[in-house]
C-alpha positions in Angstrom: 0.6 -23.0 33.0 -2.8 -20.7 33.8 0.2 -17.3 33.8 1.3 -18.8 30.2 -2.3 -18.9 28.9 -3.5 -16.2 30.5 -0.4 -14.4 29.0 -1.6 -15.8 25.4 -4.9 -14.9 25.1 -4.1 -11.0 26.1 -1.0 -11.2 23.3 -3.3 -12.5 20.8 -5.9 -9.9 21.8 -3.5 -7.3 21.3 -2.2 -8.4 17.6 -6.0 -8.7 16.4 -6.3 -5.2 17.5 -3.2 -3.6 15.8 -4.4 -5.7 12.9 -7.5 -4.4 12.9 -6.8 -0.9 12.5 -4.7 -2.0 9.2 -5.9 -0.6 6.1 -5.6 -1.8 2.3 -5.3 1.2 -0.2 -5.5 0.5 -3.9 -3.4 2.3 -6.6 -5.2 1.1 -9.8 -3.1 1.2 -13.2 -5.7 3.0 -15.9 -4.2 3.4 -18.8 -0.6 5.2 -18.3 -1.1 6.4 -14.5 -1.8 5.7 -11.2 -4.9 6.4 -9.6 -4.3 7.8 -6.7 -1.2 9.5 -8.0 -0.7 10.5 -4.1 -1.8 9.3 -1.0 -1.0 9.3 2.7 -1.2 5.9 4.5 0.4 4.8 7.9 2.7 2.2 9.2 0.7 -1.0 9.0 -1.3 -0.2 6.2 -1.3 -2.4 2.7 -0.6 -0.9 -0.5 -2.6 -2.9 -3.1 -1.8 -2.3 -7.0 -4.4 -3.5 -9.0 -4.3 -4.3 -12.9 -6.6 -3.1 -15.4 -4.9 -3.3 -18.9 -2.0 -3.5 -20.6 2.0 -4.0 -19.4 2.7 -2.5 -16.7 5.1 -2.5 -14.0 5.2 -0.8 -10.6 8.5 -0.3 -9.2 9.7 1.2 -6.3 12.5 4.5 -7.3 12.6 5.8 -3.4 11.8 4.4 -0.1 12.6 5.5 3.0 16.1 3.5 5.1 15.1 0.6 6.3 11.8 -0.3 3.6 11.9 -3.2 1.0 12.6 -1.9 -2.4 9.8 -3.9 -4.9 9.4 -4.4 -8.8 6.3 -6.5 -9.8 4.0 -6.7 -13.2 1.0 -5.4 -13.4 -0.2 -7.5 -16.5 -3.2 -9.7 -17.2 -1.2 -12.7 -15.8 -0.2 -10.2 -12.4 -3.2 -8.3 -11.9 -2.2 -7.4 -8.4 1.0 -6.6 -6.2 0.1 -5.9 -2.2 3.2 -4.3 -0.8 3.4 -3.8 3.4 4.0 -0.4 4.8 6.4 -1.2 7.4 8.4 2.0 7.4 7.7 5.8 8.0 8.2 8.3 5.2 8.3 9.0 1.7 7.8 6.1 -1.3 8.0 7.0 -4.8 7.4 4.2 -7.5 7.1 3.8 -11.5 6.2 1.9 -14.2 9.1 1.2 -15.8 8.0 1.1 -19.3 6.1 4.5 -19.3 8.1 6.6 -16.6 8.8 9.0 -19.4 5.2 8.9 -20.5 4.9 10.2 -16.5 3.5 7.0 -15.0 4.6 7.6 -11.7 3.4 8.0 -7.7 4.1 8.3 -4.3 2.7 7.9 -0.5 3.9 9.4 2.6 3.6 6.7 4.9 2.7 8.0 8.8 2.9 6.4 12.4 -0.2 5.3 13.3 -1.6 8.4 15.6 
């Protein structure tokens, strides 16, 4: 029983730590763009869309094999979508409504180094 414990405590050690190092980025809607447009984050991090007016959408056109594909508002009713990086490489996303109005953006998502 002391091996199983012991065991626990260093697991739970080593999960706070790789949580830890996890960062939230925020990709704010303002007016029709995103802002950052571009950013590099790394596996682990949290992407955090945040409302500010408006209907918007943000919705996921590329992700890398393996990544969840997303499509959440961004309205007054959705003022934020947080969306895992789980997966290395490159994410592009739009808001559906305005694409052609060029409301679009991307991250390059990194292993942790």
């Amino acid at each position: 029983m002391k091996y199983t414990l012991r065991f626990l405590m260093i697991a739970a050690v080593a999960l706070m730590t790789v949580s830890a190092s996890a960062i939230t980025h925020t990709i704010t809607q303002q007016g029709l763009a995103f802002s950052p447009q571009e950013l590099t984050v790394e596996v682990g991090d949290v992407i955090l869309f945040q409302w500010t007016s408006g209907n918007h959408t943000t919705t996921s056109m590329t992700v890398p094999a393996g990544a969840d594909t997303w499509d959440a508002l961004l309205t007054s009713g959705m003022q934020t979508f947080e969306y895992p990086v789980t997966t290395e490489g490159v994410y592009g996303y739009v808001c559906t409504p305005h694409a052609l109005a060029g409301m679009v953006g991307g991250f390059l998502a990194v292993l942790p180094s």
